[in-house]
mmCIF file of the N, C-alpha and C atoms, coordinates in Angstrom:
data_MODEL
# 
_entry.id   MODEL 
# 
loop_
_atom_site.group_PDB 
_atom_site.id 
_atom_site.type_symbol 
_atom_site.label_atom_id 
_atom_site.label_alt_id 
_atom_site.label_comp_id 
_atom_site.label_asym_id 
_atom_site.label_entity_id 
_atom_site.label_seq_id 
_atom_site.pdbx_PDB_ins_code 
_atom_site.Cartn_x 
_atom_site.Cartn_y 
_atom_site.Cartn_z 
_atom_site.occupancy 
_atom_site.B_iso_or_equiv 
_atom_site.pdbx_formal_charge 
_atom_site.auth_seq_id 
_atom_site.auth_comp_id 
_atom_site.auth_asym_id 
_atom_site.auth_atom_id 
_atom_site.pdbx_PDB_model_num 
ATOM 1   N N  . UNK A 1 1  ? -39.819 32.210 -2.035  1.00 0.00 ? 1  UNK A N  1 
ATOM 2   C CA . UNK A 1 1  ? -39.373 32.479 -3.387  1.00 0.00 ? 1  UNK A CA 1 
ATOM 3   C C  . UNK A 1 1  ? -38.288 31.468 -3.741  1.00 0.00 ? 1  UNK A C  1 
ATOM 4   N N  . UNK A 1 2  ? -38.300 31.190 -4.964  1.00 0.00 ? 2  UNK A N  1 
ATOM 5   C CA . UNK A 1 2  ? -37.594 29.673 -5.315  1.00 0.00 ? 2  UNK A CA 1 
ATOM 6   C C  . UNK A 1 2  ? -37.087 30.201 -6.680  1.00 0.00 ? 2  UNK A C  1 
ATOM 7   N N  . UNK A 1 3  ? -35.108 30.419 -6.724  1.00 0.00 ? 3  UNK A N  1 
ATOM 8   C CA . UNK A 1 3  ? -34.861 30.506 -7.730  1.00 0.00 ? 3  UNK A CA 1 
ATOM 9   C C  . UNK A 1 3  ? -34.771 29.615 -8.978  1.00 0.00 ? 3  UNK A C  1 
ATOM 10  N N  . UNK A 1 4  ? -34.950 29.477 -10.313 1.00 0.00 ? 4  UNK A N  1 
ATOM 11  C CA . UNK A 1 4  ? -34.769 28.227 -11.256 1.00 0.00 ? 4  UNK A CA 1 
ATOM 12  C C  . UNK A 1 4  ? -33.866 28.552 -12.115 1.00 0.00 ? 4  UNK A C  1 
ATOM 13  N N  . UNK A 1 5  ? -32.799 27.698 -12.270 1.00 0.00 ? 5  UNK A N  1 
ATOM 14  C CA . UNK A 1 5  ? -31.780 27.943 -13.042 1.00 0.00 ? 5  UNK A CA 1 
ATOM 15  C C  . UNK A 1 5  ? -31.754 26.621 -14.311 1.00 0.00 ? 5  UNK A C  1 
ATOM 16  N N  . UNK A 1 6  ? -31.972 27.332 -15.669 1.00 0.00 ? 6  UNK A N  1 
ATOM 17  C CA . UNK A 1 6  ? -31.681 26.614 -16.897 1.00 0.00 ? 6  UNK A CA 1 
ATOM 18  C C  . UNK A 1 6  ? -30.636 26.134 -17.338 1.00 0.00 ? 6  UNK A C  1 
ATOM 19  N N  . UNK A 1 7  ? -30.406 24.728 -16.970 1.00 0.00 ? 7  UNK A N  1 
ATOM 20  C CA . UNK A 1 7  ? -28.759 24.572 -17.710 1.00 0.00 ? 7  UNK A CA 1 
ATOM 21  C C  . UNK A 1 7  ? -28.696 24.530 -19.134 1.00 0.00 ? 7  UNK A C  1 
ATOM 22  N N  . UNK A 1 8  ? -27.940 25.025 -20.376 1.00 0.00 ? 8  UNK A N  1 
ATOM 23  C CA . UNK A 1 8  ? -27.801 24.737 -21.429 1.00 0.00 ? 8  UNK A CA 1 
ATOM 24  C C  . UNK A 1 8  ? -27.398 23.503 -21.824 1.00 0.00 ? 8  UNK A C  1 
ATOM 25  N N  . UNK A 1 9  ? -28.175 23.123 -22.977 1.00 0.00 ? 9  UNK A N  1 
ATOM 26  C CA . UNK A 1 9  ? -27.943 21.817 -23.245 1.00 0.00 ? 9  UNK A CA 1 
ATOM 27  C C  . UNK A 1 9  ? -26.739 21.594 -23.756 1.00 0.00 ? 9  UNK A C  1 
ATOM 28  N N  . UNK A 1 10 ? -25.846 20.343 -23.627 1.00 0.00 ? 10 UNK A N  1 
ATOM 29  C CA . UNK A 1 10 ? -24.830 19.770 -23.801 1.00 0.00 ? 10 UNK A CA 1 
ATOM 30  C C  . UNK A 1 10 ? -24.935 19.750 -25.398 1.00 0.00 ? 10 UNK A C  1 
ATOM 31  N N  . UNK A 1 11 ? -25.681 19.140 -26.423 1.00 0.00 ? 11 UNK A N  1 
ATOM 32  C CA . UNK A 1 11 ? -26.114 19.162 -27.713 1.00 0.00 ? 11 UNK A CA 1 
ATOM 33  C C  . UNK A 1 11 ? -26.666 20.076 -28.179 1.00 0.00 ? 11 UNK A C  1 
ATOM 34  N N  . UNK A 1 12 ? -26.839 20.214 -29.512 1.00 0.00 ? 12 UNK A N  1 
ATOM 35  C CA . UNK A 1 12 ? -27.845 20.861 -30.049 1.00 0.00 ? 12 UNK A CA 1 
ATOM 36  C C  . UNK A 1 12 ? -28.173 20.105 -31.441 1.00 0.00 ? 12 UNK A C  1 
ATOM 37  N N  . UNK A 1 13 ? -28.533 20.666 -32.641 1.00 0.00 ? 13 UNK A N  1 
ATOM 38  C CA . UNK A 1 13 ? -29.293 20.674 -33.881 1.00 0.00 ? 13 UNK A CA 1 
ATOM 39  C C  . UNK A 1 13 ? -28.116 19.868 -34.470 1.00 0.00 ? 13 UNK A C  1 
ATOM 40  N N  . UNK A 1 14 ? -28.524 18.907 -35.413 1.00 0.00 ? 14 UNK A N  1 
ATOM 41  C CA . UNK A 1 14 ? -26.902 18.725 -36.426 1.00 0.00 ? 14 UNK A CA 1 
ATOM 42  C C  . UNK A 1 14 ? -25.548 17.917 -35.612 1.00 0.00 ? 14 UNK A C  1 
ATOM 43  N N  . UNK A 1 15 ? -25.695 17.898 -34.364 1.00 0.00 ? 15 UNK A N  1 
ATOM 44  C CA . UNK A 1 15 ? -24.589 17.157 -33.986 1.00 0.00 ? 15 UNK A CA 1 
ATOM 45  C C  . UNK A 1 15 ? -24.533 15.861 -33.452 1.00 0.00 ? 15 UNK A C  1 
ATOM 46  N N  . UNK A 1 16 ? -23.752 14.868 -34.387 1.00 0.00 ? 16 UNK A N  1 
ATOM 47  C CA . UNK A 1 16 ? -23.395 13.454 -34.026 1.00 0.00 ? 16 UNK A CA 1 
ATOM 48  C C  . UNK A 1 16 ? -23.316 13.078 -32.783 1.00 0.00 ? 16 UNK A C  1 
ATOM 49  N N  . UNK A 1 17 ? -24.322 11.785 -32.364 1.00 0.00 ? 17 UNK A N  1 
ATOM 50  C CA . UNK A 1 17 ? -23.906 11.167 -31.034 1.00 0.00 ? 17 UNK A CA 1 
ATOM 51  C C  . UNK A 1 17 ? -23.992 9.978  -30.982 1.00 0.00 ? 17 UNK A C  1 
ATOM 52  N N  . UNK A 1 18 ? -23.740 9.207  -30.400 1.00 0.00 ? 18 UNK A N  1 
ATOM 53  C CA . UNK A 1 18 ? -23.601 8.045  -30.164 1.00 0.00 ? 18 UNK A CA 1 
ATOM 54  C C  . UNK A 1 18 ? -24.335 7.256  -28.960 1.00 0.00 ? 18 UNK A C  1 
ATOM 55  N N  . UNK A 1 19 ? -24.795 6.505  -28.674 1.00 0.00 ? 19 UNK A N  1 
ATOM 56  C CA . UNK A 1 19 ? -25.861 6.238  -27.282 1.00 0.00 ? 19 UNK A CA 1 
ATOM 57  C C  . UNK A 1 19 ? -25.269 4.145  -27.735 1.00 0.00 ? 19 UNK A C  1 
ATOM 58  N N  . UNK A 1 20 ? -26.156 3.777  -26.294 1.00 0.00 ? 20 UNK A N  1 
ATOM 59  C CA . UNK A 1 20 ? -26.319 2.317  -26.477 1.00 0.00 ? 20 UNK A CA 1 
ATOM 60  C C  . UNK A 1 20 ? -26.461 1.469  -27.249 1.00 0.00 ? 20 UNK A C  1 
ATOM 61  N N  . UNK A 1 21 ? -27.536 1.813  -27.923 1.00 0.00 ? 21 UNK A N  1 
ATOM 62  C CA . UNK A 1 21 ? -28.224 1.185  -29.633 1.00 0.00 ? 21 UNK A CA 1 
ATOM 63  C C  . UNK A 1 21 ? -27.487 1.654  -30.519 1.00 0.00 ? 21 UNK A C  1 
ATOM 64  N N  . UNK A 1 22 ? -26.676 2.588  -30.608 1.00 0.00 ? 22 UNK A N  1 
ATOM 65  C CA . UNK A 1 22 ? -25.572 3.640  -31.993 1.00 0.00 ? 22 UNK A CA 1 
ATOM 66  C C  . UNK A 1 22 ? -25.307 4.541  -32.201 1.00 0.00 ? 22 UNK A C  1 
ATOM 67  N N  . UNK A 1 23 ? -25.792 5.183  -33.318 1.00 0.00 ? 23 UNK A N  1 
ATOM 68  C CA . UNK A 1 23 ? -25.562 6.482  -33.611 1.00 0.00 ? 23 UNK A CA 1 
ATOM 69  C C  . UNK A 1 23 ? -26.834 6.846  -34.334 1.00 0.00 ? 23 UNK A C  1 
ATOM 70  N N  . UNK A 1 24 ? -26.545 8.490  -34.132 1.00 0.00 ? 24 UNK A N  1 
ATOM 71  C CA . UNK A 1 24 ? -27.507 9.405  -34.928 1.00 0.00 ? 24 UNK A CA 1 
ATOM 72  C C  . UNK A 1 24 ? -27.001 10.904 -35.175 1.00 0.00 ? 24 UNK A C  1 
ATOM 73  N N  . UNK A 1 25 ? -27.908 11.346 -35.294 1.00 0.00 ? 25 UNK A N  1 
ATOM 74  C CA . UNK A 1 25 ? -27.892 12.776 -35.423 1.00 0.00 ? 25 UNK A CA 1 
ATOM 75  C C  . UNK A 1 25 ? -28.934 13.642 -34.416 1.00 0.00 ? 25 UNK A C  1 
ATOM 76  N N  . UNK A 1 26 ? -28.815 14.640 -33.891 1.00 0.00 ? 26 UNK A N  1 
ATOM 77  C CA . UNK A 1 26 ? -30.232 15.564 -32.999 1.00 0.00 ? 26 UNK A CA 1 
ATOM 78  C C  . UNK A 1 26 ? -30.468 16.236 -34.061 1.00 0.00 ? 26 UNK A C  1 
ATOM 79  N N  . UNK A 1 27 ? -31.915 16.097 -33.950 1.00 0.00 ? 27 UNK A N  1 
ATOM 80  C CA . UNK A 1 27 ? -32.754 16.219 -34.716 1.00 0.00 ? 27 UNK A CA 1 
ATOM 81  C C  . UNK A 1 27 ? -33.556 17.235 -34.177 1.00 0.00 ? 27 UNK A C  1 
ATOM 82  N N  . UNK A 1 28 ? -33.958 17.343 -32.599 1.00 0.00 ? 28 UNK A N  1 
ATOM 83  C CA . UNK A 1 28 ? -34.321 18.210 -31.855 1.00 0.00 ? 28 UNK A CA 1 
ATOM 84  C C  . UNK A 1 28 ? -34.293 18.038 -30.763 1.00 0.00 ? 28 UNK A C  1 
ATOM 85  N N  . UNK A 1 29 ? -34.589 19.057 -30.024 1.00 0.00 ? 29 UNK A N  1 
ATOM 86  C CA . UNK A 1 29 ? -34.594 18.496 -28.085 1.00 0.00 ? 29 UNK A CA 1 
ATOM 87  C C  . UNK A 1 29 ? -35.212 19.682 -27.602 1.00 0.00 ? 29 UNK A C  1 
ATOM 88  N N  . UNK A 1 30 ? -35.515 19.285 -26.452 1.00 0.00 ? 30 UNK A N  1 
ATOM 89  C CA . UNK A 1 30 ? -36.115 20.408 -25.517 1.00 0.00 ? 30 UNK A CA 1 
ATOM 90  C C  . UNK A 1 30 ? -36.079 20.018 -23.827 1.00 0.00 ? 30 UNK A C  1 
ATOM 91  N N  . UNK A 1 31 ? -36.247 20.650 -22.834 1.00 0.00 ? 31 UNK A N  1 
ATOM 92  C CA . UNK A 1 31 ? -35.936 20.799 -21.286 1.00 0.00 ? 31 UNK A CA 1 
ATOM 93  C C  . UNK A 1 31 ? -37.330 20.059 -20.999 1.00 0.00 ? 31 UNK A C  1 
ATOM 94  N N  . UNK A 1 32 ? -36.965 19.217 -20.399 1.00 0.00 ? 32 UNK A N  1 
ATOM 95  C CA . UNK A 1 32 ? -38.351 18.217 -19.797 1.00 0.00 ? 32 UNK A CA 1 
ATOM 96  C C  . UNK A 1 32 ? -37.869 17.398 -18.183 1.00 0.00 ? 32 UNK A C  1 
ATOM 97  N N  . UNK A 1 33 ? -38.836 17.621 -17.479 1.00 0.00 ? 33 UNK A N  1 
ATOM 98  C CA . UNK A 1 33 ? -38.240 17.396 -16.047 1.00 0.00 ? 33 UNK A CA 1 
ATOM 99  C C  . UNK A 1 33 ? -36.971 17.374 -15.473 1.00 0.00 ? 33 UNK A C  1 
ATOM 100 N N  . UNK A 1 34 ? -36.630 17.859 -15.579 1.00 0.00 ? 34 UNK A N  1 
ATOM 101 C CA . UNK A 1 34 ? -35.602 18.418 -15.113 1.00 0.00 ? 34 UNK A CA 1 
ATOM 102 C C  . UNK A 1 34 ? -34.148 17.974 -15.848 1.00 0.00 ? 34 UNK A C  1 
ATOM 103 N N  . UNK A 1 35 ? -34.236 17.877 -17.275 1.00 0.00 ? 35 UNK A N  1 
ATOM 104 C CA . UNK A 1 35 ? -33.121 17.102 -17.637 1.00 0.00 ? 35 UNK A CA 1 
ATOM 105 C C  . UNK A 1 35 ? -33.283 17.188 -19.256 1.00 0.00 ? 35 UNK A C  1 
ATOM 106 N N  . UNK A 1 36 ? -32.767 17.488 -20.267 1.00 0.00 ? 36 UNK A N  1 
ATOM 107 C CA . UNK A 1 36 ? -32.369 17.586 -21.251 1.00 0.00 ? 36 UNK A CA 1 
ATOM 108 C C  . UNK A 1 36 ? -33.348 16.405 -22.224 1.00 0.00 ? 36 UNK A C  1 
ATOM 109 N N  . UNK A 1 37 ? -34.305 16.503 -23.593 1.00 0.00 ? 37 UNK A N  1 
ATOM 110 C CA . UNK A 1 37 ? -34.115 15.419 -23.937 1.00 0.00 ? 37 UNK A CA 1 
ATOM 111 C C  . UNK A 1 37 ? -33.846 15.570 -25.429 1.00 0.00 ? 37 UNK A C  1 
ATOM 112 N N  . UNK A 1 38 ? -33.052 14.354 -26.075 1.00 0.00 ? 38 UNK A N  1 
ATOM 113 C CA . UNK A 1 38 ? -32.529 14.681 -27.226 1.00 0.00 ? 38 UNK A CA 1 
ATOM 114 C C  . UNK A 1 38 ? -33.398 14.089 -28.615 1.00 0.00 ? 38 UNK A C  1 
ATOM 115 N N  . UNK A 1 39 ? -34.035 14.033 -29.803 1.00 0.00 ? 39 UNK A N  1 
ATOM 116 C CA . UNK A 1 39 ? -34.608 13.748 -30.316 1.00 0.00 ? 39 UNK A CA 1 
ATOM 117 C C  . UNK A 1 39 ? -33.672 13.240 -31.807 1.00 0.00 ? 39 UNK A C  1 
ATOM 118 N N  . UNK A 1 40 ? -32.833 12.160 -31.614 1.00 0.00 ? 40 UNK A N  1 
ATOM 119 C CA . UNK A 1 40 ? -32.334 11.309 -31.976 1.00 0.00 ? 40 UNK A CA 1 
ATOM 120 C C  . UNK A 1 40 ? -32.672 10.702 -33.651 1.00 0.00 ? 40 UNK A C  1 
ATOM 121 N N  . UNK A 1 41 ? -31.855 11.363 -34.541 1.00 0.00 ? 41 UNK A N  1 
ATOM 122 C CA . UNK A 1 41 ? -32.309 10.511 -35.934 1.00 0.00 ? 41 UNK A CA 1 
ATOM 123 C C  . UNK A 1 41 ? -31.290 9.615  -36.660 1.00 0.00 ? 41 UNK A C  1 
ATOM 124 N N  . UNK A 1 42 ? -31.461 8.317  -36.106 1.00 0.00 ? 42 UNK A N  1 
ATOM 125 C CA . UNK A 1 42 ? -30.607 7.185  -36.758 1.00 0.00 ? 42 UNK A CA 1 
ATOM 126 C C  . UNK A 1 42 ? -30.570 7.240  -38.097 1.00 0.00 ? 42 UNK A C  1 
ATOM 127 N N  . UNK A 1 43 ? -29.801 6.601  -39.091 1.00 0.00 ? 43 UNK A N  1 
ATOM 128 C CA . UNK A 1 43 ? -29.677 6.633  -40.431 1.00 0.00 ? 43 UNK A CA 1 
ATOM 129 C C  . UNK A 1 43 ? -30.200 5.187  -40.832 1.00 0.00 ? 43 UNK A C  1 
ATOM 130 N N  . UNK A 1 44 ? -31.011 5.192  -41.880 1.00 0.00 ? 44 UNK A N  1 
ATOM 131 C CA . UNK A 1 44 ? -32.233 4.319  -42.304 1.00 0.00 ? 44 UNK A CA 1 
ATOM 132 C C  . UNK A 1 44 ? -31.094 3.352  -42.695 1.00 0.00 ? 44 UNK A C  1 
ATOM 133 N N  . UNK A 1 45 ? -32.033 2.168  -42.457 1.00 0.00 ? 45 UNK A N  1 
ATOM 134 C CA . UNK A 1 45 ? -31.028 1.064  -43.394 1.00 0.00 ? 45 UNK A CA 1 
ATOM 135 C C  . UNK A 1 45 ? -31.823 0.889  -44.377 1.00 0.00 ? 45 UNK A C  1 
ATOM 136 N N  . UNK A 1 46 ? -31.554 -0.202 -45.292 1.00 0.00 ? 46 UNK A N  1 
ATOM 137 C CA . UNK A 1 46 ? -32.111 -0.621 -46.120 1.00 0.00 ? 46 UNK A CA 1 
ATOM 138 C C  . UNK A 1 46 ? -33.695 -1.317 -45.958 1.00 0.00 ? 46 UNK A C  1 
ATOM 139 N N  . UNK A 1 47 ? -34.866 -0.897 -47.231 1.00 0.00 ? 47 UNK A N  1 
ATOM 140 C CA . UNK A 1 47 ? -35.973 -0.780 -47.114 1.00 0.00 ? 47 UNK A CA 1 
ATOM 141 C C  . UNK A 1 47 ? -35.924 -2.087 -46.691 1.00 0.00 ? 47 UNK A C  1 
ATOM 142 N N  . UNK A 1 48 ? -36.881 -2.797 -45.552 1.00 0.00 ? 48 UNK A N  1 
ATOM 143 C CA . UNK A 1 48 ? -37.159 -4.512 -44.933 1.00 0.00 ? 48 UNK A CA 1 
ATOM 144 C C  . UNK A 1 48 ? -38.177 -5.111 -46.088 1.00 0.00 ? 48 UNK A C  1 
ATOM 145 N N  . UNK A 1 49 ? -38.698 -6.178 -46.146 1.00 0.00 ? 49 UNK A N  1 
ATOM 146 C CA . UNK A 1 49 ? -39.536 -6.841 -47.522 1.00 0.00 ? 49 UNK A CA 1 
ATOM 147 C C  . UNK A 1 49 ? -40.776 -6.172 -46.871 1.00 0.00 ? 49 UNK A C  1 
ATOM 148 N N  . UNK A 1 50 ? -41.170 -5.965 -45.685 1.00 0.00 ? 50 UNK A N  1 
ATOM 149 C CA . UNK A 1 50 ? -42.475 -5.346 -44.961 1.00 0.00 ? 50 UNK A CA 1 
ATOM 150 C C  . UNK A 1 50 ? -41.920 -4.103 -45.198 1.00 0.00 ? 50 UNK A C  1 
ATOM 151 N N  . UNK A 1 51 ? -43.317 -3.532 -45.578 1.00 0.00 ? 51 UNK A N  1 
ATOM 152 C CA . UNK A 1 51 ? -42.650 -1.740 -45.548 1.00 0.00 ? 51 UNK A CA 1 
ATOM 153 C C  . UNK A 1 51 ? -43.122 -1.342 -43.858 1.00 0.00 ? 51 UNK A C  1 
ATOM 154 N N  . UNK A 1 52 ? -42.348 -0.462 -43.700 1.00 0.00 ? 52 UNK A N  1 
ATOM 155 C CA . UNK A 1 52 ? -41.976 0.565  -42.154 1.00 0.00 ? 52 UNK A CA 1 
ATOM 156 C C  . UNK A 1 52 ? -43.258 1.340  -41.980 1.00 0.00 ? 52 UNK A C  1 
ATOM 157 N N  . UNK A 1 53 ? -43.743 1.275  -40.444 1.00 0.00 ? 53 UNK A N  1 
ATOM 158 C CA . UNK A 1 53 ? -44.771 1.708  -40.093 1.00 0.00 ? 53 UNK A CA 1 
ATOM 159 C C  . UNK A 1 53 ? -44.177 3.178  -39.614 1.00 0.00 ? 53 UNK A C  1 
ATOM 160 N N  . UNK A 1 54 ? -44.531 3.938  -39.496 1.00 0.00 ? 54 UNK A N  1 
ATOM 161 C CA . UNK A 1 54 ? -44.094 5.311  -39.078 1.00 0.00 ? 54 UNK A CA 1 
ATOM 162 C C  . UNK A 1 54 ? -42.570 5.710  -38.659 1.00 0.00 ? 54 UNK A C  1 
ATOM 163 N N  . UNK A 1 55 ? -41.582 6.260  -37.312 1.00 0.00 ? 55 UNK A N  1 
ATOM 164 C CA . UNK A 1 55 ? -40.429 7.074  -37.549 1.00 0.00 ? 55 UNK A CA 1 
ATOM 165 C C  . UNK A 1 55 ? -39.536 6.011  -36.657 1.00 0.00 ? 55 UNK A C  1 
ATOM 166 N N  . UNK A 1 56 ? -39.669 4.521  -37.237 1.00 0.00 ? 56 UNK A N  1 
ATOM 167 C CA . UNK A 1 56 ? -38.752 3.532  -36.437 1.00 0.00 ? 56 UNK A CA 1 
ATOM 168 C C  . UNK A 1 56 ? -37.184 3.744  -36.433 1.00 0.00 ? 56 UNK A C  1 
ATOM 169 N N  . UNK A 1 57 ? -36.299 5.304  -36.884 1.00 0.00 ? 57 UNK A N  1 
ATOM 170 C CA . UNK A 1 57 ? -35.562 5.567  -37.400 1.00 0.00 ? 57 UNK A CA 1 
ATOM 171 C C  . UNK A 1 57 ? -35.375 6.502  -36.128 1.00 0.00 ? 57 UNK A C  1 
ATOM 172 N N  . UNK A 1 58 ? -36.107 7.152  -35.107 1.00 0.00 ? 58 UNK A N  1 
ATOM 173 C CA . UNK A 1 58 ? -36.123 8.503  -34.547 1.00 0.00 ? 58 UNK A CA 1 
ATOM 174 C C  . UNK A 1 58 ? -36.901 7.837  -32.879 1.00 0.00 ? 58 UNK A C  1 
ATOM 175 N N  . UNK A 1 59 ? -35.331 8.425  -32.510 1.00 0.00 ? 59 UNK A N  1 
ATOM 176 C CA . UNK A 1 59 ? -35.905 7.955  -30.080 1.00 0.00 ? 59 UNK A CA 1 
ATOM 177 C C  . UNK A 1 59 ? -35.557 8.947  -29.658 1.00 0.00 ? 59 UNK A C  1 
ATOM 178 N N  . UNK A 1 60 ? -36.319 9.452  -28.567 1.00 0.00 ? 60 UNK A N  1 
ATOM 179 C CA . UNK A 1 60 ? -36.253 10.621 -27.733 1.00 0.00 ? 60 UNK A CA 1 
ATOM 180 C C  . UNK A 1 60 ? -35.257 9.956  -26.447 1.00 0.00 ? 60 UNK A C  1 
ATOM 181 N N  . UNK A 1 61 ? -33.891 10.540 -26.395 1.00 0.00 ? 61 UNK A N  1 
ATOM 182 C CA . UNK A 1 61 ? -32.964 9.681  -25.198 1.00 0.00 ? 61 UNK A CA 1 
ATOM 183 C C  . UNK A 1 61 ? -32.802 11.058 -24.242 1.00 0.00 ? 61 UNK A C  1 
ATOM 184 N N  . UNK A 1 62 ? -32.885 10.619 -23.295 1.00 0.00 ? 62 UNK A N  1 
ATOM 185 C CA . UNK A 1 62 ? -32.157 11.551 -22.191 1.00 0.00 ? 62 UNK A CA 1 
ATOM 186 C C  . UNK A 1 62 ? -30.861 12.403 -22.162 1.00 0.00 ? 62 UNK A C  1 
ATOM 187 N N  . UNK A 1 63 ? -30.547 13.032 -22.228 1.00 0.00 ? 63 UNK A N  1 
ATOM 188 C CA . UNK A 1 63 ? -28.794 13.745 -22.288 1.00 0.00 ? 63 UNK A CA 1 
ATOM 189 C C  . UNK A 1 63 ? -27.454 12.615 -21.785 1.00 0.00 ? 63 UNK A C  1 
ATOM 190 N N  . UNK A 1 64 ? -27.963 11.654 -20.402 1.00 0.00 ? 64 UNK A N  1 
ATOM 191 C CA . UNK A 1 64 ? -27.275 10.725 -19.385 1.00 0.00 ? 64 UNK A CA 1 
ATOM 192 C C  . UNK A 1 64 ? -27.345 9.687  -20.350 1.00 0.00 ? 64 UNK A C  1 
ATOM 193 N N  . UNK A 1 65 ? -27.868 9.524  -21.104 1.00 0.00 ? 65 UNK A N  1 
ATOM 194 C CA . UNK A 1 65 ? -27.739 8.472  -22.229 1.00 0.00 ? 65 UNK A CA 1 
ATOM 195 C C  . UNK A 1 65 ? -26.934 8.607  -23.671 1.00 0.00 ? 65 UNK A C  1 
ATOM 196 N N  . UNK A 1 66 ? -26.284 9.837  -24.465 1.00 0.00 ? 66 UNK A N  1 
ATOM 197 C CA . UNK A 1 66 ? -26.019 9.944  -24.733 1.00 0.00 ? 66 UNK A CA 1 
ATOM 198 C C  . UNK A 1 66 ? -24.123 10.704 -24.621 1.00 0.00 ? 66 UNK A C  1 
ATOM 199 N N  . UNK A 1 67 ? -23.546 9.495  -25.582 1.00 0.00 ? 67 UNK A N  1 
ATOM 200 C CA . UNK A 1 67 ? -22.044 9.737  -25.435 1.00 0.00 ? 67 UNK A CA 1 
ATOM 201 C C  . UNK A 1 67 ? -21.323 11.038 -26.020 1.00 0.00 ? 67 UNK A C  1 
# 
């Protein structure tokens, strides 16, 4: 018998973070191998002369990656 213990995540919904590449907002997250992951929504810059292919705005980072 093998107990499993859930750690609560460090983040949640709505709160500012900061990582390597910048900043964002969590947007969402959920418990994935054994480690937290955060679903990261940067703030858009200005539209490029090519328009944007799908959510180049939004990275799924690890918890150990985020400040």
């Amino acid at each position: 018998m093998s107990l499993s213990v859930l750690v609560e995540p460090k983040f949640s919904n709505g709160n500012l973070v900061s990582f390597m590449g910048g900043e964002g907002i969590i947007n969402n997250y959920r418990f994935e191998s054994g480690t937290w992951k955060y679903l990261v929504k940067m703030p858009m810059e200005p539209e490029p002369e090519i328009s944007r292919v799908g959510y180049e705005t939004m990275i799924w980072l690890s918890e150990v990656d985020i400040c």
